[in-house]
N, C-alpha and C positions, 0 to 999 in steps of 0.2 A: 904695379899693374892693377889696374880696374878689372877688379870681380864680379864673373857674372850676377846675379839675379835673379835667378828662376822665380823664383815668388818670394814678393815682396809685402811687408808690414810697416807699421810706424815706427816700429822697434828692432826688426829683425827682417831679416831677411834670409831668405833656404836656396842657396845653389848646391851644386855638383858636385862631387866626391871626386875627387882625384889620385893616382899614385903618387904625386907631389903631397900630398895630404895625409900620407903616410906616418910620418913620424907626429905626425898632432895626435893620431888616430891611435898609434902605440899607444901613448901615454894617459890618453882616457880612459885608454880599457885597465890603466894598473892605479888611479885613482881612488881610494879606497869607498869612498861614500860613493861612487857612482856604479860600483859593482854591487853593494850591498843592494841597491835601490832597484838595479837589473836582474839581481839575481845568478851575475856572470862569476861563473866558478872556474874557469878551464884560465889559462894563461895563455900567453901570445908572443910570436915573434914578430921584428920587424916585417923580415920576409914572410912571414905566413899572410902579417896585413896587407902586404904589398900585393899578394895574390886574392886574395880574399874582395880586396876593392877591383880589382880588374874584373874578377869575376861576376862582381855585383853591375858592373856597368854592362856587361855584355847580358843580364837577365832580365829577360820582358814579364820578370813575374813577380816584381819590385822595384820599389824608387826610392833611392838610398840618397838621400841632402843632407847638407850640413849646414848649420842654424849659425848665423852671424848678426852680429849688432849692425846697423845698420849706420852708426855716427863713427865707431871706428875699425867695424870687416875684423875684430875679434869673433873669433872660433869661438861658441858656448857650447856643442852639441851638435849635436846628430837626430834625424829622426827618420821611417819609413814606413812606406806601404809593403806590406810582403805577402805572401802566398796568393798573391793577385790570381782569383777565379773570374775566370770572363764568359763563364756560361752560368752559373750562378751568381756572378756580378757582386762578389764579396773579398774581402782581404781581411787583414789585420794592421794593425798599426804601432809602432814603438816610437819612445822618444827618450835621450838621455842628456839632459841638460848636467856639466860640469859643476862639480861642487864649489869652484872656484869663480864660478857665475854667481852674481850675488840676485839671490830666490828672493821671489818677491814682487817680482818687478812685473811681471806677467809675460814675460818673454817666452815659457813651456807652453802658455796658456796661446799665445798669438801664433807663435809656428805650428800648436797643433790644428788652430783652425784655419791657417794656409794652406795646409797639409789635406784637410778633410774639404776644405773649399774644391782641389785639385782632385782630388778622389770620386768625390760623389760630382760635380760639377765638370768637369774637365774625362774624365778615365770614368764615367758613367757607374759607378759603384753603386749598389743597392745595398750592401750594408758593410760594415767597419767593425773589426769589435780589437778589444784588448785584452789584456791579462795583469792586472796588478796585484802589488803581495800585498796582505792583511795589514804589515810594516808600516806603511809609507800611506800615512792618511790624508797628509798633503796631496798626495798622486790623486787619491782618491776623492777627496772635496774638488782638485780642478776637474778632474774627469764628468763628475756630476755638474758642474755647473757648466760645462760646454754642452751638456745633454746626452752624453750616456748614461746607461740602466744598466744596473748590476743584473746579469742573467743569470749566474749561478757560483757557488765556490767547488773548486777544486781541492778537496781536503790535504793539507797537510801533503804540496804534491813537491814543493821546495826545500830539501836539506840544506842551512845554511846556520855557519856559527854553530853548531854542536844541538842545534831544533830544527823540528819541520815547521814548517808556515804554508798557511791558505794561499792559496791562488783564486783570485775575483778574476769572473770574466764579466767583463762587459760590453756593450756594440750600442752602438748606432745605425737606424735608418736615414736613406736621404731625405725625403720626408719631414722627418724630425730634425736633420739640422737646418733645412732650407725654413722650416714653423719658424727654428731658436734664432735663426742668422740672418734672415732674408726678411725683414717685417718692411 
């Protein structure tokens, strides 16, 4: 069956989450380098994911996609808008590409700017920001080069592995990605 397409790249493409998508969505979250990278400490069930995507499709205050190759509709990841403010016209944004996805390729880099394309352009967003750990300086070099600005650290807010780690927030205005993206 031919998969939708919500937004599309030359690499990837971000459709719809589904409870058929359930058992991919299990087995992400107990991936071990993809938990370190999110930060994800809590465990999971089937049935909890099962309810958890239901409830994510029924919330107009997020948009939950999953990140596909676009030559063969392999599953890489997930990404999303969340805590969507429509009176202040801001949100946040996550993305968790599979360790099993071979890095590199720019495939994080290109769903996040479909993702932020659909945000500020499409869902009229005035700003974006995120949260990555001090850990993961890859996250950090793409984040900077798509045009986010570190605004501040969150000392030491992350218990993980037997230490605390920094939490980086950083955002984007529309503005600034329409300067970076739109020439």
């Amino acid at each position: 069956m031919k998969q939708i397409r919500f937004l599309a790249g030359e690499k990837v493409y971000l459709r719809p989450i589904s409870v058929e998508d359930t058992e991919w969505y299990f087995h992400q979250l107990f991936d071990a380098e993809t938990r370190l990278l999110t930060g994800t400490q809590r465990h999971f069930t089937k049935e909890g994911i099962a309810s958890y995507i239901e409830r994510k499709n029924q919330d107009d205050t997020s948009v939950l996609l999953l990140i596909a190759l676009n030559d063969t509709d392999e599953l890489i990841g997930d990404i999303a808008l969340q805590d969507m403010d429509v009176y202040n016209r801001n949100c946040n944004i996550r993305i968790a590409i599979s360790s099993n996805a071979e890095t590199g390729k720019g495939y994080g880099s290109e769903a996040l700017k479909l993702m932020l394309e659909y945000g500020f352009g499409v869902l009229n967003m005035h700003r974006i920001e995120l949260n990555v750990f001090d850990y993961n300086p890859r996250a950090l070099h793409v984040y900077e080069k798509l045009g986010f600005r570190r605004e501040g650290v969150q000392r030491q807010a992350l218990f993980y592995n037997h230490a605390y780690h920094d939490s980086i927030t950083m955002s984007m205005l529309a503005h600034e990605f329409r300067e970076l993206h739109h020439r």
